[in-house]
C-alpha positions as CSV (number, residue, x, y, z in Angstrom):
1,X,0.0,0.0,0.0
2,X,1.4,3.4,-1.0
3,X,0.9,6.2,1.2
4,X,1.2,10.0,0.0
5,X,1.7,12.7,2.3
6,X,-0.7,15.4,2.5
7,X,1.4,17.6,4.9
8,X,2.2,20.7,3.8
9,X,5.8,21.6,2.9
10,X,7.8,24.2,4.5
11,X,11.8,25.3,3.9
12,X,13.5,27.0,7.0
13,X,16.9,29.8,6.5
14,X,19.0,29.5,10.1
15,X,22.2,29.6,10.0
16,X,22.5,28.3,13.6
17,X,22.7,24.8,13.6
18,X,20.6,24.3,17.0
19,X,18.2,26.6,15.9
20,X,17.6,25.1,13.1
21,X,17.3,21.6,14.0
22,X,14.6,22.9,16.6
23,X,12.6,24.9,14.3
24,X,12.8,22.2,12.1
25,X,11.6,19.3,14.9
26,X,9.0,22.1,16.0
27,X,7.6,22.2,11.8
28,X,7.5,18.3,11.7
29,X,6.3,17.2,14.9
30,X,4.0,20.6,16.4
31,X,2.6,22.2,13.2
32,X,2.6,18.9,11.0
33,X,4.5,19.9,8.4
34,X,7.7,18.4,5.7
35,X,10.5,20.1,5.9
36,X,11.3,19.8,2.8
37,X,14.7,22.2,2.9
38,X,17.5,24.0,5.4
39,X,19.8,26.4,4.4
40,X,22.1,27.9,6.7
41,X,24.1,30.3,4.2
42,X,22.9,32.4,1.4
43,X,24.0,30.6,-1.5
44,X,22.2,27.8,-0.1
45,X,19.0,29.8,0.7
46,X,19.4,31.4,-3.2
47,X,19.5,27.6,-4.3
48,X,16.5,26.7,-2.7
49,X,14.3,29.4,-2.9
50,X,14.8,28.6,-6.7
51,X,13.9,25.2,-6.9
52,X,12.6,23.8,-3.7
53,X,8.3,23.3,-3.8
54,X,7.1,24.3,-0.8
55,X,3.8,26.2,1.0
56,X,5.8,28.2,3.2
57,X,9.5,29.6,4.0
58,X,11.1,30.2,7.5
59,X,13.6,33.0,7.5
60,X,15.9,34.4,9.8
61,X,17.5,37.6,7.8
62,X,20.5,37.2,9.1
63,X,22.6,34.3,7.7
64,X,26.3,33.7,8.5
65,X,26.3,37.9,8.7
66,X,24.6,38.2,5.0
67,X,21.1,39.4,4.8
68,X,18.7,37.0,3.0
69,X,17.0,39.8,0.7
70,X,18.2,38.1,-2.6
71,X,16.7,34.8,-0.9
72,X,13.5,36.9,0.1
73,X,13.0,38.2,-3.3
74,X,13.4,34.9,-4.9
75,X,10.7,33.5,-2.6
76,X,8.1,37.0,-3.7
77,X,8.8,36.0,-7.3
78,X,7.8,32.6,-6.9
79,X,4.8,33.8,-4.8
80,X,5.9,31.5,-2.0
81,X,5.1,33.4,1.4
82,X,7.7,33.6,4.3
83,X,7.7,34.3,8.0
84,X,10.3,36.1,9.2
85,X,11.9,34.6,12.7
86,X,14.5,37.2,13.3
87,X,16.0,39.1,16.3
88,X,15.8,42.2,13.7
89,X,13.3,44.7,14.9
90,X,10.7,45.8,12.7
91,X,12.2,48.9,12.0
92,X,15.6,47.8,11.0
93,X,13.9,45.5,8.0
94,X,13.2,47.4,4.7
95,X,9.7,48.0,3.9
96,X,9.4,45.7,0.6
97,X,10.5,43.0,3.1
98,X,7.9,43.4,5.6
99,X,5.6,40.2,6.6
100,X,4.5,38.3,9.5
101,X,7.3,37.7,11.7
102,X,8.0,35.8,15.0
103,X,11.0,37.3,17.0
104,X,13.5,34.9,18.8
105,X,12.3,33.5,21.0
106,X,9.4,32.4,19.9
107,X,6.4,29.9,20.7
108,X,4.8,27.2,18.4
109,X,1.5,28.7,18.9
110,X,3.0,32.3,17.6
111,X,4.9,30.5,14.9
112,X,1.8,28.9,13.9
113,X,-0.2,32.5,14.0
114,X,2.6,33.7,11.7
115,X,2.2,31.0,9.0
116,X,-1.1,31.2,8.9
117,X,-1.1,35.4,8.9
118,X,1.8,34.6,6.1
119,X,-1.0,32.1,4.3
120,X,-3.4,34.5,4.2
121,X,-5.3,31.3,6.2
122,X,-7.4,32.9,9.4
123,X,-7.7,31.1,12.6
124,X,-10.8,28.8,12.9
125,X,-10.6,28.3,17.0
């Protein structure tokens, strides 16, 4: 018997290796869904936001000291949406780069908030 997932698919950018590894537990196991990429570096987050299928993308700007805008941008023109998990205030993040965010730390239940905010999906509890 074959079983397809249904879950939907996420991609997280942390460049922090215990970060990410949590987030990415937190996805999978909390919020029920694949992580289907990690990228801790830019080039990595470039690669793929490029070619990676996936509902949503986790971001935190600030990878290895280079800002994920190029990464960002990839993900608008694809129409994927993002959630920024940053320690960057609201302030410090260009306008055009502006979406729901979740600063560190952060709880599932905000994380999940963010998503769906991200989704455009509104809360049904």
């Amino acid at each position: 018997m074959s079983m397809t997932s249904a879950a939907p698919r996420a991609i997280v950018f942390e460049d922090h290796p215990g970060l990410s590894s949590a987030l990415a537990d937190l996805l999978k196991e909390r919020l029920g869904y694949d992580v289907a990429a990690q990228a801790a570096c830019i080039e990595d987050a470039l690669r793929v936001a490029h070619v990676e299928r996936c509902d949503v993308a986790v971001v935190d700007l600030d990878l290895q000291g280079v800002m994920a805008y190029p990464a960002l941008d990839e993900l608008k023109r694809r129409g994927i949406p993002y959630v920024l998990a940053t320690g960057a205030l609201p302030v410090d993040i260009p306008t055009r780069y502006h979406a729901p965010s979740v600063r560190k730390p952060y709880s599932a239940t905000q994380l999940a908030d963010a998503i769906r905010e991200a989704s455009g999906v509104r809360r049904t509890s």
